[in-house]
FIKE-312109 format. One record per residue: residue number from 1; residue in three letters; x, y, z of N, C-alpha, C, O, CB in turn. Coordinates in steps of 0.1 Angstrom, whole numbers. Glycine has a CB too. Layout:
BEGIN
+-----+------+-------+--------+-------+--------+---------+-------+-------+--------+-------+-------+--------+-------+--------+---------+-------+
! seq ! type ! neast ! nnorth !   nup ! caeast ! canorth !  caup ! ceast ! cnorth !   cup ! oeast ! onorth !   oup ! cbeast ! cbnorth !  cbup !
+-----+------+-------+--------+-------+--------+---------+-------+-------+--------+-------+-------+--------+-------+--------+---------+-------+
! NUM !  ala !     X !      Y !     Z !      X !       Y !     Z !     X !      Y !     Z !     X !      Y !     Z !      X !       Y !     Z !
...
+-----+------+-------+--------+-------+--------+---------+-------+-------+--------+-------+-------+--------+-------+--------+---------+-------+
This chain:
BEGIN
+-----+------+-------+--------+-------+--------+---------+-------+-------+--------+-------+-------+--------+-------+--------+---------+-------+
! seq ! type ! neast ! nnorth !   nup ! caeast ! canorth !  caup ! ceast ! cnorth !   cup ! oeast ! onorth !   oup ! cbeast ! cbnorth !  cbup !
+-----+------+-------+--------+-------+--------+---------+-------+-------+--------+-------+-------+--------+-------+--------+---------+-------+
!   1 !  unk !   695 !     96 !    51 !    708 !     102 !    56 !   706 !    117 !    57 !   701 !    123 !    48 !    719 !      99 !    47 !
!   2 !  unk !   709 !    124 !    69 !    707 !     137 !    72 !   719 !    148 !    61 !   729 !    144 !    57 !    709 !     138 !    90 !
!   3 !  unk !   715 !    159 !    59 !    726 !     163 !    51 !   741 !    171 !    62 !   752 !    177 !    58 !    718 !     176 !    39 !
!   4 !  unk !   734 !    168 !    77 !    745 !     171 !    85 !   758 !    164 !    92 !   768 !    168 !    98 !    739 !     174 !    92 !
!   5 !  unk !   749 !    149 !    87 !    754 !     138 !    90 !   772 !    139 !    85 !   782 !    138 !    93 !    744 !     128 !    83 !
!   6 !  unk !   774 !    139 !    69 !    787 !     142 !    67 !   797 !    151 !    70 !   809 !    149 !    67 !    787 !     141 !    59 !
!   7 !  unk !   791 !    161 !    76 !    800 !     170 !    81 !   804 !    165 !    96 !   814 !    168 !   102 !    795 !     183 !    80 !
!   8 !  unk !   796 !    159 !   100 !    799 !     158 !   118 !   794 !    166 !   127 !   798 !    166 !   139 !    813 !     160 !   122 !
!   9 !  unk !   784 !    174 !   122 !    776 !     183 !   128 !   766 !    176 !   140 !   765 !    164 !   138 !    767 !     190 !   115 !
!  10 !  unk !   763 !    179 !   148 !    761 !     171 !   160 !   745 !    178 !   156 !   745 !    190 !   152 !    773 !     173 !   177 !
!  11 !  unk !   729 !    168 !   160 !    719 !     177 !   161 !   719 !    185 !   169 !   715 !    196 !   167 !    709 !     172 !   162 !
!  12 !  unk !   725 !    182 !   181 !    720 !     193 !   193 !   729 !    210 !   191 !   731 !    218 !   200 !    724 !     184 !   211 !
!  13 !  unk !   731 !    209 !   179 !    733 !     225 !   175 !   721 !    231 !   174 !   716 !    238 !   183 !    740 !     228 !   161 !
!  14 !  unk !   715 !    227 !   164 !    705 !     231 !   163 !   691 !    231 !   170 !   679 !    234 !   165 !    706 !     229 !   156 !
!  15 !  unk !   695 !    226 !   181 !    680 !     225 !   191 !   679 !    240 !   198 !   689 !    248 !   199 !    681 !     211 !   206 !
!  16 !  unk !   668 !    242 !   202 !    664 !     250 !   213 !   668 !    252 !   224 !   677 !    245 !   226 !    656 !     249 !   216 !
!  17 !  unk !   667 !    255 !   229 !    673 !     264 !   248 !   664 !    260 !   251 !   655 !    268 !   249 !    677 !     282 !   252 !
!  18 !  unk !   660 !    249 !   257 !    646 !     244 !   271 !   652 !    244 !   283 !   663 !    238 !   286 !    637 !     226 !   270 !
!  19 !  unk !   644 !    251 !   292 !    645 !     251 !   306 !   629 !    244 !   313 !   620 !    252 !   315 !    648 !     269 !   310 !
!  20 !  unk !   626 !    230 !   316 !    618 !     226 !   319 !   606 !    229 !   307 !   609 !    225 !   296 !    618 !     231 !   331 !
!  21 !  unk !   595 !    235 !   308 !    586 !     235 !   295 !   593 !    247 !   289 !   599 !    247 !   278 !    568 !     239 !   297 !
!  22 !  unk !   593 !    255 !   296 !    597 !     270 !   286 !   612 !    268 !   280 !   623 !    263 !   282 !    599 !     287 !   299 !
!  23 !  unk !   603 !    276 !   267 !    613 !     279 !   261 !   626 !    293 !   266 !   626 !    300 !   276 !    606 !     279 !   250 !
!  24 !  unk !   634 !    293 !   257 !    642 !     305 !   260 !   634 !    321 !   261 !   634 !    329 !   270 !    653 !     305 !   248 !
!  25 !  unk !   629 !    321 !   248 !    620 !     336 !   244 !   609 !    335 !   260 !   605 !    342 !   269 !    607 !     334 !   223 !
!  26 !  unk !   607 !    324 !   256 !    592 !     321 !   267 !   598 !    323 !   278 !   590 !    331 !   284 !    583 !     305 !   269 !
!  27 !  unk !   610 !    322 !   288 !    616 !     332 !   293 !   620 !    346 !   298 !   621 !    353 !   308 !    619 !     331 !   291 !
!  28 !  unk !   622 !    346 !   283 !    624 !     364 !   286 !   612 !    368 !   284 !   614 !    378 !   290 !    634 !     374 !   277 !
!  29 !  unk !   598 !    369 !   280 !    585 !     372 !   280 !   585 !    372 !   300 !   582 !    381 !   307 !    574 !     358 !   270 !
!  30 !  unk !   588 !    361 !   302 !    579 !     364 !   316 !   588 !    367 !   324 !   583 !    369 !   336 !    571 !     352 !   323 !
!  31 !  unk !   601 !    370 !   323 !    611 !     374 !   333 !   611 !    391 !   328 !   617 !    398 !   336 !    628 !     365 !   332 !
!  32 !  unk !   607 !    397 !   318 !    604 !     409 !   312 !   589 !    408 !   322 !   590 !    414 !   333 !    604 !     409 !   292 !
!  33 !  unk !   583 !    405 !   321 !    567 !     409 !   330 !   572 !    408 !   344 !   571 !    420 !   349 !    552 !     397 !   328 !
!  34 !  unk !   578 !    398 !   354 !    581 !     403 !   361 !   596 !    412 !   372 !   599 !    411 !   384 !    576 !     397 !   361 !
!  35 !  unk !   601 !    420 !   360 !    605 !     428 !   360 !   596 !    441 !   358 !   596 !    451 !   366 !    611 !     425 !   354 !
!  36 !  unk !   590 !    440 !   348 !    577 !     454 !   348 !   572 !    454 !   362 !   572 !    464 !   368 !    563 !     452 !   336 !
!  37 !  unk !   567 !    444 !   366 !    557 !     445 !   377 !   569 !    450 !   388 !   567 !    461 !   393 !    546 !     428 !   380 !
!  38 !  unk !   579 !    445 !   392 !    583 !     454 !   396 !   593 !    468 !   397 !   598 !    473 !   406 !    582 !     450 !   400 !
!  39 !  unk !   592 !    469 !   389 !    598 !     488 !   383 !   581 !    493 !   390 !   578 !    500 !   400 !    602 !     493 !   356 !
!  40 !  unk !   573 !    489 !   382 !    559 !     497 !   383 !   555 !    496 !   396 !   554 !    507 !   401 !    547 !     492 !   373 !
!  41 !  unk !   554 !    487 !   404 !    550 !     486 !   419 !   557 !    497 !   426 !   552 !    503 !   436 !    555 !     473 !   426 !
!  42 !  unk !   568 !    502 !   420 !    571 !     517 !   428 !   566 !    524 !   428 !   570 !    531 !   437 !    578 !     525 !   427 !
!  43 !  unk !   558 !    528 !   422 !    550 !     542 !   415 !   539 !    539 !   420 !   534 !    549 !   425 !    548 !     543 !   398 !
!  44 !  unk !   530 !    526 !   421 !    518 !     531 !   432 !   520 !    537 !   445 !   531 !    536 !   450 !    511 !     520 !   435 !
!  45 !  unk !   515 !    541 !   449 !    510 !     548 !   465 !   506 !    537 !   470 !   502 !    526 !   466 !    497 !     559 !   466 !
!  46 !  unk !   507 !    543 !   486 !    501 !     528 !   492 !   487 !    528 !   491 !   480 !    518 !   490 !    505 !     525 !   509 !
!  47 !  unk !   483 !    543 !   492 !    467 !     540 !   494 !   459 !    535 !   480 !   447 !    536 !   480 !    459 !     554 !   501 !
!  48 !  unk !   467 !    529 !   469 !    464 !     523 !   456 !   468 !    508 !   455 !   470 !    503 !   444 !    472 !     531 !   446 !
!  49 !  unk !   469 !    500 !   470 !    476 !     489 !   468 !   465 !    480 !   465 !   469 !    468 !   466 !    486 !     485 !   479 !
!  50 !  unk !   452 !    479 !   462 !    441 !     471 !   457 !   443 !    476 !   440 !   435 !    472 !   431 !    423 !     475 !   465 !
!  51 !  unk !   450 !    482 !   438 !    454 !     488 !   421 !   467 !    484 !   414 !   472 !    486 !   403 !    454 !     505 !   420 !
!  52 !  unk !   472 !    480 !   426 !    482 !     474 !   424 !   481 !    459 !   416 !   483 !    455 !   405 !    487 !     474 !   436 !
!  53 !  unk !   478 !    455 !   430 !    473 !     438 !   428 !   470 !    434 !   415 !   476 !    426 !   408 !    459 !     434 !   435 !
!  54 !  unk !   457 !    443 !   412 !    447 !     443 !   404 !   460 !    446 !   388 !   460 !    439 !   377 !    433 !     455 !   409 !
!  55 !  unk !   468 !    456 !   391 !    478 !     458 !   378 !   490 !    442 !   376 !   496 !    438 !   367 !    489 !     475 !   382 !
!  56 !  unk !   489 !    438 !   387 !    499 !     428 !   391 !   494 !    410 !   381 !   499 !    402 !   372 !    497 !     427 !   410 !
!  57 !  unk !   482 !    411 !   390 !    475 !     397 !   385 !   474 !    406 !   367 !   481 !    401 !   358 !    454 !     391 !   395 !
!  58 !  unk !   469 !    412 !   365 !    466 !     412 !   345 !   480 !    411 !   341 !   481 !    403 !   332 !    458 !     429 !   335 !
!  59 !  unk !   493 !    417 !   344 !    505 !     417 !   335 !   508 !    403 !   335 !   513 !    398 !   325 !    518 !     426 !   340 !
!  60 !  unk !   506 !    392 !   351 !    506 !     380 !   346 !   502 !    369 !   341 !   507 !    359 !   337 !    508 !     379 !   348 !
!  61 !  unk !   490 !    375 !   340 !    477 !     367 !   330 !   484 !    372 !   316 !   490 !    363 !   312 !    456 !     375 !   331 !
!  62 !  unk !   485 !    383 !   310 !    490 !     385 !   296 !   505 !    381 !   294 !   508 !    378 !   283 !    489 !     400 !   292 !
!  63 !  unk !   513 !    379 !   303 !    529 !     375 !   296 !   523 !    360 !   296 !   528 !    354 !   286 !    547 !     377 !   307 !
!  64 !  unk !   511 !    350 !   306 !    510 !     341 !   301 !   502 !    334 !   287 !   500 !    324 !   281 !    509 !     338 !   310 !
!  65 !  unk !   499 !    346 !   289 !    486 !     346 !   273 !   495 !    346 !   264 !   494 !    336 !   257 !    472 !     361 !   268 !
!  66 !  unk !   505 !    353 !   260 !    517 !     359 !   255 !   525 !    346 !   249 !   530 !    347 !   238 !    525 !     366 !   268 !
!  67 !  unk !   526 !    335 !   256 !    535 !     324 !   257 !   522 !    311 !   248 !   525 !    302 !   240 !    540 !     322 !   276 !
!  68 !  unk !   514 !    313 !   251 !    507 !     303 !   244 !   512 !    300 !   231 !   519 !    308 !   225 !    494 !     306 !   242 !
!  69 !  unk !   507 !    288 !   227 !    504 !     287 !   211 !   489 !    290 !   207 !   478 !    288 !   212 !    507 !     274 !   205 !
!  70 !  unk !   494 !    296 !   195 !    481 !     297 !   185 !   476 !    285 !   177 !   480 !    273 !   180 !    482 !     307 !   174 !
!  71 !  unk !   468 !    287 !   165 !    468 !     275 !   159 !   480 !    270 !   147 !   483 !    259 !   143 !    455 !     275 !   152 !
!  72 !  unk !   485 !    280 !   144 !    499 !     282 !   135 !   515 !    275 !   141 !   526 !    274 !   138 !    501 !     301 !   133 !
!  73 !  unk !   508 !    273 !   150 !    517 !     269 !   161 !   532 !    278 !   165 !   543 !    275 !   167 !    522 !     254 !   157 !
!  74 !  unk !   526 !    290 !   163 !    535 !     303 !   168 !   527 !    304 !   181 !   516 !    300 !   184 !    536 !     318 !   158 !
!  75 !  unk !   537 !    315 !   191 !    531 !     318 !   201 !   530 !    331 !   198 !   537 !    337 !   189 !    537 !     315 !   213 !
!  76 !  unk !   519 !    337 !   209 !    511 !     348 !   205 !   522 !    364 !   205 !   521 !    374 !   198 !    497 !     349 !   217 !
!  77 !  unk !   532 !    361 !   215 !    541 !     370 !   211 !   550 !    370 !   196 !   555 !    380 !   190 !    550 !     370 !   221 !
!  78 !  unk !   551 !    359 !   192 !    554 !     356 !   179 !   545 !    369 !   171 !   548 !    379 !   164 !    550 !     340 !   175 !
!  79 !  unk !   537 !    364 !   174 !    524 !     368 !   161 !   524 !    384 !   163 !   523 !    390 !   153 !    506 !     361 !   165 !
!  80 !  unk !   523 !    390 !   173 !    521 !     405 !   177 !   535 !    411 !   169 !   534 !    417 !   158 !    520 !     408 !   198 !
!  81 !  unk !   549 !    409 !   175 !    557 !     411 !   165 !   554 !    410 !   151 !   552 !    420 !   145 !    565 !     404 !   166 !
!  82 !  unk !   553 !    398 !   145 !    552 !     398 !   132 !   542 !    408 !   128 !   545 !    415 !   118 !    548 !     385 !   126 !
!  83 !  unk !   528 !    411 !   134 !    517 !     422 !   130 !   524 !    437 !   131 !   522 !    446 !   123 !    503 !     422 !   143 !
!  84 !  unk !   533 !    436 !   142 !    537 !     453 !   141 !   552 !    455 !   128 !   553 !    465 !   121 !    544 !     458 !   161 !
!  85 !  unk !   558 !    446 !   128 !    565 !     444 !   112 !   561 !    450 !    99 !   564 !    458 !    90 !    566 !     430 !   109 !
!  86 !  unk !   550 !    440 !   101 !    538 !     440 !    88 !   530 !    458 !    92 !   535 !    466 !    84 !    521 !     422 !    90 !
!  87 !  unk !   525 !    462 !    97 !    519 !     473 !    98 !   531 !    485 !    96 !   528 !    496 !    91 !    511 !     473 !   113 !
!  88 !  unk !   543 !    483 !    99 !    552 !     496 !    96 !   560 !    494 !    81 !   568 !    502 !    77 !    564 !     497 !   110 !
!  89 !  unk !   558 !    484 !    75 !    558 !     481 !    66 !   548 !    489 !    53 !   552 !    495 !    43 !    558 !     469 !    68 !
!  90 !  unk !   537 !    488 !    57 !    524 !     490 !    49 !   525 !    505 !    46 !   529 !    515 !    52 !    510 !     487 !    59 !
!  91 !  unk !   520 !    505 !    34 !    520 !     519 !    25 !   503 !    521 !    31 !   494 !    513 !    36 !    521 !     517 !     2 !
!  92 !  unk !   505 !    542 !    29 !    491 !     545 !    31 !   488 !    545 !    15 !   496 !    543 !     5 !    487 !     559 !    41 !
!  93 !  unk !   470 !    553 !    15 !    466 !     555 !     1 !   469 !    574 !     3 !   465 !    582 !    11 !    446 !     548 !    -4 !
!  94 !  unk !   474 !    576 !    -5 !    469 !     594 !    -5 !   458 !    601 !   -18 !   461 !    604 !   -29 !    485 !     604 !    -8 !
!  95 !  unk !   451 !    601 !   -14 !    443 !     606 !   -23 !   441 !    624 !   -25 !   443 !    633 !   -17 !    431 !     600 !   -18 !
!  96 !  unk !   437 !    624 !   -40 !    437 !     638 !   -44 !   422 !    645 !   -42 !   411 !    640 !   -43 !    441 !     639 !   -58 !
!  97 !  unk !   427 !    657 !   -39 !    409 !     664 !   -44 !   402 !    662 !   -54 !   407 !    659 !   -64 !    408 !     676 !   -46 !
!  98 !  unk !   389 !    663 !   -54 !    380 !     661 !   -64 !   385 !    672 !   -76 !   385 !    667 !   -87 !    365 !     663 !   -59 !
!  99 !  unk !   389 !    682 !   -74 !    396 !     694 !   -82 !   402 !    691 !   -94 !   402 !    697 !  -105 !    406 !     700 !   -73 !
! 100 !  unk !   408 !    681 !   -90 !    427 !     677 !   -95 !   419 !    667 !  -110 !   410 !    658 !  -110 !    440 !     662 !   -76 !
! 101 !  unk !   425 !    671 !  -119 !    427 !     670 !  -134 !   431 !    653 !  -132 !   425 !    645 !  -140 !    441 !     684 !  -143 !
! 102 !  unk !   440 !    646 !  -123 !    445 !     635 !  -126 !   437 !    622 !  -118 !   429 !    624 !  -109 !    459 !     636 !  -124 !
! 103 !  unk !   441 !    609 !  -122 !    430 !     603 !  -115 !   438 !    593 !  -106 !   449 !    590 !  -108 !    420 !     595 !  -124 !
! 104 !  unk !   430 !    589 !   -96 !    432 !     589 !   -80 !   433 !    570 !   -84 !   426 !    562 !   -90 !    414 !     597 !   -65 !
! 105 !  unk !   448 !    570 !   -78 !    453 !     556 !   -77 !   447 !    548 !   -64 !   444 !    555 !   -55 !    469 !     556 !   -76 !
! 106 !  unk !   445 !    535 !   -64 !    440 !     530 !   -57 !   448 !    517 !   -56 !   456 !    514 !   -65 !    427 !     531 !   -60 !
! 107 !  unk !   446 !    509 !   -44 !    453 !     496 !   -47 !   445 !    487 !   -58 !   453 !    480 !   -64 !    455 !     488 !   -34 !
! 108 !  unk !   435 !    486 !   -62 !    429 !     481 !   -70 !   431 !    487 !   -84 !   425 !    482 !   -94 !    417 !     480 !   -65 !
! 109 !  unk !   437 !    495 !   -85 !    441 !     506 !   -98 !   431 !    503 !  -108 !   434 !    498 !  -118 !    458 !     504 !  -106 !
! 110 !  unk !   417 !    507 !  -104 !    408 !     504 !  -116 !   410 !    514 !  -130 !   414 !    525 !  -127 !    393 !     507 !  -111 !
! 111 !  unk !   410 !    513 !  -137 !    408 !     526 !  -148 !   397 !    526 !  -155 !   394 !    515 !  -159 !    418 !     526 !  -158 !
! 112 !  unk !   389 !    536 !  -159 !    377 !     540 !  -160 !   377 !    548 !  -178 !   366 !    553 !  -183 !    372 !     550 !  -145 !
+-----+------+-------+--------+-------+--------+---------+-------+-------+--------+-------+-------+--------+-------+--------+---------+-------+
């Protein structure tokens, strides 16, 4: 027995937003790329339109790289988020001069 069952909670609350394979996010990943591609297509010159192309085909090779799964079964924009989370999160080390009377913390905080 589901624990949603007694309330009357219907499953399809809780489902996903599918549009054919894509998901919702998987959506805005590639309706965000092509949107970039074109804001940016203004800004080339014409006599740059082989640089164009060339900028065109990679933004949509990566929003679709973007959308994959990994083996975690997140998709790779998943994962880039979560890395930049985790990285602004992260403490640096500050270390002292050799000078300095006190001793230099480390994450491994050895003591000697």
């Amino acid at each position: 027995m589901e624990k949603y069952d007694d309330y009357g909670v219907p499953r399809d609350v809780f489902s996903k937003f599918k549009w054919y394979y894509f998901y919702f996010p998987d959506l805005a990943v590639i309706l965000g790329a092509l949107f970039g591609i074109m804001i940016a297509n203004g800004y080339f010159p014409k006599s740059q339109f082989f640089n164009m192309v060339i900028f065109d085909i990679a933004t949509i090779i990566l929003a679709i790289f973007l959308i994959l799964r990994t083996n975690g079964d997140k998709r790779n924009y998943h994962i880039v988020i979560l890395y930049l989370q985790k990285k602004a999160k992260r403490y640096h080390r500050h270390y002292r001069s050799m000078n300095s009377t006190k001793e230099i913390n480390t994450d491994a905080n050895y003591t000697d």
